[in-house]
N, C-alpha and C positions, 0 to 999 in steps of 0.2 A: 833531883830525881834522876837526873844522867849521867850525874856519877853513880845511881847504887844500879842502875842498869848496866853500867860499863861494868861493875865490880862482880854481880849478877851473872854478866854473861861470858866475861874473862874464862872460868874454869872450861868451860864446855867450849868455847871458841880453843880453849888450849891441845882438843882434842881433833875437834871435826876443822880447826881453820885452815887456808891456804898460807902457801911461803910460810913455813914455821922452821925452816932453814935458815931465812932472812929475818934476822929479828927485827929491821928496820921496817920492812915490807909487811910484816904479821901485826908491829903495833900499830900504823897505820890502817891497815884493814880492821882488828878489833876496833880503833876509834870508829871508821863508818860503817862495822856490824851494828855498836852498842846504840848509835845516831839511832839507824834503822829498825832496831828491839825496840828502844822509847817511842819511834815515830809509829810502829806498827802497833805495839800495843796502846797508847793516842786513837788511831785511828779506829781501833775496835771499841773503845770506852764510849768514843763519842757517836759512833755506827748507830752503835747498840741505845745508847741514850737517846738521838734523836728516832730509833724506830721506839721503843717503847712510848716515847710523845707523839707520835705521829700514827700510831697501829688503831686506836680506837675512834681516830678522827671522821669525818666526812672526806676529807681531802686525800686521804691514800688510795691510793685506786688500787680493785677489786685485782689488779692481773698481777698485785704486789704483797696481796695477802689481805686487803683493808677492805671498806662499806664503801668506800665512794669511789670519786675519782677527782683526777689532777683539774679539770675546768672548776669545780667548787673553791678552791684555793683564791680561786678569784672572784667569788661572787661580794658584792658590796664593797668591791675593792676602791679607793685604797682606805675605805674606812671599815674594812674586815676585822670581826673581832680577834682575840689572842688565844691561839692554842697557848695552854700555862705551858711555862718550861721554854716556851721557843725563844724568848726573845732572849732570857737566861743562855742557852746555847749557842744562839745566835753572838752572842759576844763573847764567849769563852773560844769559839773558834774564833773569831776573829783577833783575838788578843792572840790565840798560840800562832796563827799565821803572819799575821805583825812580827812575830818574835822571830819565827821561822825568816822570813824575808830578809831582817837584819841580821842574825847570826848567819847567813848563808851567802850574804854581802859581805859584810865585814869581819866575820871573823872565824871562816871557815875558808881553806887552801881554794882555789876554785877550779874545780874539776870540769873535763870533757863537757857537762852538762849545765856549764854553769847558763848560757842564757835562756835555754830550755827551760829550766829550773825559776829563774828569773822570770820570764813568761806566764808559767804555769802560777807563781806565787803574787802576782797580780792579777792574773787574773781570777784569784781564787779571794784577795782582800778586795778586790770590785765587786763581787758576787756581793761577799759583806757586808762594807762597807755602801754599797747602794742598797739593800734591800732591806735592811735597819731605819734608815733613815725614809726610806716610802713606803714603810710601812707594807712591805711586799714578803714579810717573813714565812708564811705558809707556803707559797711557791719558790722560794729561796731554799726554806727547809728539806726540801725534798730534792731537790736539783744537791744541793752538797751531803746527804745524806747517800747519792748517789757517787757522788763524788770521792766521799770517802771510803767506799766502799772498791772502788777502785785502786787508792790509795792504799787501802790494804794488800792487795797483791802486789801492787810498785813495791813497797816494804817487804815482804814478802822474798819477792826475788831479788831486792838487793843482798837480802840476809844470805839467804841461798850464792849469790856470785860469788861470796866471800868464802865461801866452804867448799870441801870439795866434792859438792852434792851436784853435777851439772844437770843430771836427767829432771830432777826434780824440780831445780831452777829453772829449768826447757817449759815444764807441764807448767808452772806457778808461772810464767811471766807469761805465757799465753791463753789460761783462765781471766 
């Protein structure tokens, strides 16, 4: 899938990218544009997947669109029953973050940000990785639902650093 995003996003990075003088500097930057296309459109499939599971529930609370609210997540805990779909989601993110963690370890250059990043992608398979297993998935769900929604704009403006869009990438990384 990240090669037909790289191949995808090639044409139009061939126009709007930076250092397109530098061909060394321009394919480097298309690699972590094309990263940041797969990671950003990731984080809207899954945004969007876990609200439509989580929109009709009791557990969304009323100030997010939803009937309830976030304290119900935990009523009869931790033998609360299973919103369908959560625990499904619940391990598809955690497998693509598994995957993230190790290609971001070992098989990607490691950038400025590499312990921040390192940081953030454990503490993001601890979310996981612990709320899978206690059975804490409805409050889990909603806390990385949250999560990823933020992650939409980190992608977002990574996209944007790479082009020579600055204004934009100003507004997008402080929404």
């Amino acid at each position: 899938m990240r090669t037909q995003v790289s191949q995808a996003v090639k044409p139009i990075f061939n126009i709007f990218g930076k250092d397109k003088h530098n061909r060394d500097f321009f394919e480097a930057r298309l690699a972590k544009t094309s990263i940041a296309v797969y990671k950003l459109i990731f984080y809207c499939c899954m945004s969007l997947w876990a609200y439509f599971l989580l929109k009709d529930t009791d557990i969304w609370p009323s100030f997010m669109g939803g009937k309830g609210t976030v304290e119900n997540s935990y009523k009869n805990f931790p033998f609360a029953p299973q919103v369908p779909g959560l625990l499904t989601y619940s391990l598809v993110s955690l497998g693509y973050y598994l995957d993230d963690f190790v290609n971001h370890n070992f098989f990607r250059p490691k950038s400025n940000d590499f312990w921040e990043m390192n940081l953030h992608h454990l503490v993001t398979i601890g979310l996981f990785g612990g709320m899978i297993p206690m059975n804490a998935i409805r409050p889990g769900a909603i806390i990385s639902l949250l999560h990823g929604l933020s992650d939409i704009t980190i992608a977002a403006s990574r996209i944007g650093s790479h082009t020579e869009f600055k204004v934009a990438t100003r507004v997008i990384f402080i929404t």
